[in-house]
N, C-alpha and C positions, 0 to 999 in steps of 0.2 A: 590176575594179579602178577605186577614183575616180580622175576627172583630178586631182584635188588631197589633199591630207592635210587632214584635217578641224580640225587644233589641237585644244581643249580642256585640262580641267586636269591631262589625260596629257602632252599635248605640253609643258605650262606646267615639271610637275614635271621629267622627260626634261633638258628644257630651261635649269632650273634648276641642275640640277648639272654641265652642262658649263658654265655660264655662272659657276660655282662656283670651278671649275678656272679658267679662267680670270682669273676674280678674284686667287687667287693668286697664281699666275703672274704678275701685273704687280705687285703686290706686293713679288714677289722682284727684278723687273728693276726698277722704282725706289726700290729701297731704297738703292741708290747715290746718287741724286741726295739726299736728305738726309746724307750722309755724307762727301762729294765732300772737305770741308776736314781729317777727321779718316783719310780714306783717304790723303789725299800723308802726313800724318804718320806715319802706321802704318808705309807702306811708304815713304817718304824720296823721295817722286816729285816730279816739276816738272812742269806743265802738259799740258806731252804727253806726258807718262808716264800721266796721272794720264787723259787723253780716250781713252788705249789702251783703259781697262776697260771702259768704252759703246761701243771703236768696235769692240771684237772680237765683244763682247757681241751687238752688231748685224751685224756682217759674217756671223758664224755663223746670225744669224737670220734677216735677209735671203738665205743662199746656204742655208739649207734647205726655203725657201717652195715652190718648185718641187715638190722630192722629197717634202714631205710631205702635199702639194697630190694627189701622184699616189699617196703612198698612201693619203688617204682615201680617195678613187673606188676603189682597189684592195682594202684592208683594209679600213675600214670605220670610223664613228668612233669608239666603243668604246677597240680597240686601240688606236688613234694616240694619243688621249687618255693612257689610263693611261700609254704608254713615256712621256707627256711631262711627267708630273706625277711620275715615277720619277727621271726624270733634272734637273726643276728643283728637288725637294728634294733633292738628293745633292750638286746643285749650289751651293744655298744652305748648307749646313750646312759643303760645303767653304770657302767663301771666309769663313763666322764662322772656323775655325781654321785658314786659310793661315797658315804663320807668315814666307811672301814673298812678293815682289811675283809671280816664274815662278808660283808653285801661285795665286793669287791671280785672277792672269791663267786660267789652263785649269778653274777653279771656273768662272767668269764666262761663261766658252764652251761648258762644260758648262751650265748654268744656263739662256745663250743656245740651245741646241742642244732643251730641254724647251721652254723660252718659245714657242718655233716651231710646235711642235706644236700648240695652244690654239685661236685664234683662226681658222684656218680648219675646224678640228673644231665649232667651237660655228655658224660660219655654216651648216657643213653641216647640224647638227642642224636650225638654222632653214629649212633649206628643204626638207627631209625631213619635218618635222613640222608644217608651219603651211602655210595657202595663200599663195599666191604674192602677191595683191597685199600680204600683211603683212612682204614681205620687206623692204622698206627702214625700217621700224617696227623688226623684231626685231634687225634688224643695228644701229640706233642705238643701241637698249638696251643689246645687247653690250658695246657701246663704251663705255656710260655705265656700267654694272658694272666696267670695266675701270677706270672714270678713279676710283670708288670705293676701288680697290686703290688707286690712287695717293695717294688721300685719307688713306687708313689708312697709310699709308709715311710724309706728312708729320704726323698727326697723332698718330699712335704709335709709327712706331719710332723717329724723331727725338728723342723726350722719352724712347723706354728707351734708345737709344744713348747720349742723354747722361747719363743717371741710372746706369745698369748699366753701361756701354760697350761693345766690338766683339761680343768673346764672346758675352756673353748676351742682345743683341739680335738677330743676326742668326743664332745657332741655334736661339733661340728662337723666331723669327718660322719656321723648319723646320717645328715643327710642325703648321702648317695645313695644309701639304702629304698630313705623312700623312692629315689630319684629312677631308680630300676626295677620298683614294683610295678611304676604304669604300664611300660609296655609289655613285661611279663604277663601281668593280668590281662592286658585288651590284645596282644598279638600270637601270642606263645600257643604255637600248636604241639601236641606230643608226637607226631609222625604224619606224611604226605598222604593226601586222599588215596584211597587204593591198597593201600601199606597198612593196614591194621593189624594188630598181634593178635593171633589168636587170643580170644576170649578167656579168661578163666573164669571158672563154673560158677555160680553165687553159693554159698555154703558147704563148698566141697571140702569137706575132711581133710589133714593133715596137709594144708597148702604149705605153710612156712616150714616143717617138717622136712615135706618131700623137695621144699627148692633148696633148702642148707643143705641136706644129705645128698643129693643129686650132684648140687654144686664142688662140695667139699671133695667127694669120691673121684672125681675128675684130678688127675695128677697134674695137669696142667694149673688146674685151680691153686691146688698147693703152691707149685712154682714160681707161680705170680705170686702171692704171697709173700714168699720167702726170700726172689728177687728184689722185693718193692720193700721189704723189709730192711735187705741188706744194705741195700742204694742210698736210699730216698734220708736214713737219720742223722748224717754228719752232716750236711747242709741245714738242714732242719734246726739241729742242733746250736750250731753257729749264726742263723739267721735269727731263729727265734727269738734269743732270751741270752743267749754263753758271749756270742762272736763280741759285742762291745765291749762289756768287761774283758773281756780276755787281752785284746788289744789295746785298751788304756789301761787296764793295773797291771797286766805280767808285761806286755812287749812296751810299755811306755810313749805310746803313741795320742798326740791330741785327738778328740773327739772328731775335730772335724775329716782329719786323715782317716780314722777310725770307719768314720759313715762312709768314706770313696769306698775302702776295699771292703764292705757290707755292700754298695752298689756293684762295685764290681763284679762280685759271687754273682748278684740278679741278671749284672747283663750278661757274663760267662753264659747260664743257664739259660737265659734266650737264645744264645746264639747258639747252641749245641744243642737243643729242643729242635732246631728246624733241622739241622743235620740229622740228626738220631733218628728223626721222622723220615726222612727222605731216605736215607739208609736203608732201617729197616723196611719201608713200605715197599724196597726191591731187592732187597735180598733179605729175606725173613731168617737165613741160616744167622748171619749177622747178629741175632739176638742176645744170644750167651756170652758169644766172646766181647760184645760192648758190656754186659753188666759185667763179667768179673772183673775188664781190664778196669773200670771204672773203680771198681771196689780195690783192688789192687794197689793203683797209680795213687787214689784219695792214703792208702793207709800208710804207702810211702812218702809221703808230703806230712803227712802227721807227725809222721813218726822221726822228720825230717827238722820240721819246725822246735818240735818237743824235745827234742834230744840235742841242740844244737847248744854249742859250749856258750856258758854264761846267763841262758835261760830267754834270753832276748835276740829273735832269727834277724836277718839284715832285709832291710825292705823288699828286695826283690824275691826274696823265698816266702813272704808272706803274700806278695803277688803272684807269685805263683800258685800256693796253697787256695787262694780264693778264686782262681781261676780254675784250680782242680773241682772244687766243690762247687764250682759252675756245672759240671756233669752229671754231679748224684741228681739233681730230679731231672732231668731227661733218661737217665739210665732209669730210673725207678716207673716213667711209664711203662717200661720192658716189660715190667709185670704182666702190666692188662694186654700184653700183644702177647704172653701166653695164655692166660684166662681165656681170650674173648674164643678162641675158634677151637676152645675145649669146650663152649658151651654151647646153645642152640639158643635163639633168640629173645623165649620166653622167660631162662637164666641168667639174662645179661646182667640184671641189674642186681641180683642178687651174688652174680659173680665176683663182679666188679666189688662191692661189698667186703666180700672178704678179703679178694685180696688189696685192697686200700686199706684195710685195717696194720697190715705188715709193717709199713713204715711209722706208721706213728705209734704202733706199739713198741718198737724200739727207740723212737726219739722220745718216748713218757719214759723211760726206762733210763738212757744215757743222761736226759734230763734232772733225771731225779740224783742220777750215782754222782755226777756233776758236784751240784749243788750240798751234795751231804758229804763227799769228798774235799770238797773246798773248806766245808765249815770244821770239816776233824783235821786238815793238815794247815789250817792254817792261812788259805788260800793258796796253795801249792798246785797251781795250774796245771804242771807239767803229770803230776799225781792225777788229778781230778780230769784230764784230757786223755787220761792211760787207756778208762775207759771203754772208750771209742772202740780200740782194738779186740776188745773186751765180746761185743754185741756184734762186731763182725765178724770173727770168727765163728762164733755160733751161726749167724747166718749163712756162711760160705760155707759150713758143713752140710747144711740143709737143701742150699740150693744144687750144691753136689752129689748128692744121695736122690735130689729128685729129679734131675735134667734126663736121665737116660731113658725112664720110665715113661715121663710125660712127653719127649719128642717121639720116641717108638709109637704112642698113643695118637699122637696128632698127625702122624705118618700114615696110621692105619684108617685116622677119618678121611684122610684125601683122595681114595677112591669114592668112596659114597658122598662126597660135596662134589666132585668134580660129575657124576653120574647124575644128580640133584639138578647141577645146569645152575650151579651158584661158582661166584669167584673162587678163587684158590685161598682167600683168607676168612671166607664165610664159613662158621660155625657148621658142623655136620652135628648130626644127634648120636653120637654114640652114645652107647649103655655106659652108666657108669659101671667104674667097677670100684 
């Protein structure tokens, strides 16, 4: 067996179609954020009603990172995939014909419960099919496929919601789903002949047990985490569900203006996805000093926009702010490029797992202060966006208290990976500690 997967235009195609799925998949989860104004009318909501649908959406997404973290390594990615592209269309197709806010709500969660599945299914692929130093290449791209969905959310379902309205946008937007289950099911391999993971045992005691603890005990695991935390929830935040309102009721801007600089964030964040990649995929030192400058330069444009006299920034500094938060998800795959070569192969998926839980557990959170922030001042944006600052600082204490511990740790596997006769970015087995 090679020490690595060879790639090529097998791996390319393979690769392709989870990266497919996935595409979807965020599709359906920001389809909300273009709708945000026409969702409180539908269903009769106020502010925090109306941040429930993103914060369940994510509570469910973020509390099934773990589980289905550990059923890839256990099932395989194949299967994980397809339940998750079963259940984000069933999911999608309910909330076009909720005719309430309750069914509306449990579409959302169901929708969120498929969305989970995706993303750590398509890393796995990436590192089951590609060598290891193209890991933080393939994972950028991911990201940058995903921000494409997002692209297609503002540039077309926004214009058929308002043309056609709830109905036939968003069951219509359904069928891509089906449209990505064919080749999933009839092509989709989990890893190249030769390349099999080691087996895990049938009825072996304490599997999910020993892959969380395993995984968690890895300093680097934390890292990622708390990187992917720090990055990944002011763009989130803005794309999601916040950025339109914010833009038409505090900065007074038309709807249509409104969706360019929503696009723009998307394509910022393509385009700094393939930089971030290429970066780090050759100089790995590189990793720290892009997520903090990232976390940095975003809380300065915040804090730039929000503090600016009269409450209303001047075009160009809101183009700039959206250009900045074109960064946070590239910066926030930086996570899983410290996860992945804290762990050994059989941990990937359950790696990955946790630390993808990071960021969305801080955009359920700025989400939520958001929207209950708004409804007690008043809609006092500049109050309710303070926030932000709020959820990064705790993060940037965390990821500073863990960088020194988990690079020293990933320094120490690089004798035993390099003796192994694997790349310099392939996982060694150290003990955890």
């Amino acid at each position: 067996m090679n020490a690595e997967p060879p790639g090529g235009r097998g791996a390319v195609a393979v690769w392709g179609i989870g990266v497919a799925v996935y595409f979807v998949a965020v599709i359906f989860r920001t389809s909300l954020g273009v709708a945000g104004l026409e969702a409180a009318d539908r269903f009769h909501v106020n502010a925090s009603a109306l941040s429930v649908f993103s914060l369940l959406q994510l509570l469910v997404y973020a509390g099934m990172q773990v589980p289905v973290g550990l059923m890839v390594d256990r099932l395989g990615t194949k299967k994980v995939l397809t339940l998750g592209a079963v259940l984000f269309t069933a999911g999608q197709v309910g909330f076009a014909l909720s005719p309430s806010y309750g069914m509306a709500l449990a579409a959302r969660a169901l929708l969120g419960c498929g969305d989970a599945m995706t993303f750590i299914s398509v890393l796995r692929l990436g590192t089951r099919w590609f060598p290891a130093r193209r890991g933080p290449l393939m994972a950028q791209l991911a990201g940058l496929v995903g921000m494409a969905g997002n692209l297609v959310s503002t540039l077309v379902l926004a214009p058929v919601l308002h043309g056609l309205g709830w109905v036939p946008a968003f069951a219509g937007s359904a069928v891509a789903g089906l449209i990505v289950l064919v080749p999933l099911v009839l092509f989709l391999r989990d890893h190249p002949e030769g390349h099999e993971p080691p087996p895990v045992p049938r009825g072996a005691g304490g599997f999910v047990r020993r892959q969380i603890r395993d995984s968690w005990h890895e300093p680097g695991t934390r890292l990622g985490l708390w990187v992917h935390f720090t990055t990944q929830f002011p763009a989130m935040v803005f794309l999601l569900l916040w950025g339109m309102p914010f833009l038409v009721e505090a900065q007074g801007l038309p709807r249509t203006t409104a969706g360019g600089l929503l696009t723009l964030v998307v394509a910022a964040n393509m385009g700094f996805g393939l930089v971030y990649g290429q970066l780090i995929g050759r100089r790995p030192a590189a990793r720290l000093p892009l997520a903090l400058g990232t976390v940095g330069v975003t809380a300065l444009l915040w804090a730039s926009v929000l503090a600016y006299p009269g409450g209303r920034a001047p075009m160009w500094l809101l183009v700039t702010l959206c250009v900045v938060l074109g960064t946070c998800g590239p910066a926030s795959m930086i996570g899983f490029d410290f996860a992945r070569p804290a762990n050994p192969a059989e941990r990937q998926g359950t790696a990955s797992g946790i630390t993808n839980m990071g960021g969305f557990l801080a955009s359920m959170t700025t989400l939520l202060a958001v929207g209950v922030l708004l409804d007690a001042t008043g809609d006092d944006y500049r109050t309710a966006f303070s926030s932000v600052f709020v959820v990064e600082l705790l993060g940037l204490t965390q990821v500073l208290r863990l960088a020194p511990r988990a690079l020293a740790r990933e320094r120490e596997a690089l004798p035993a990976t390099a003796a192994a006769g694997s790349g310099p970015r392939q996982a060694a087995r150290p003990a955890p500690r």
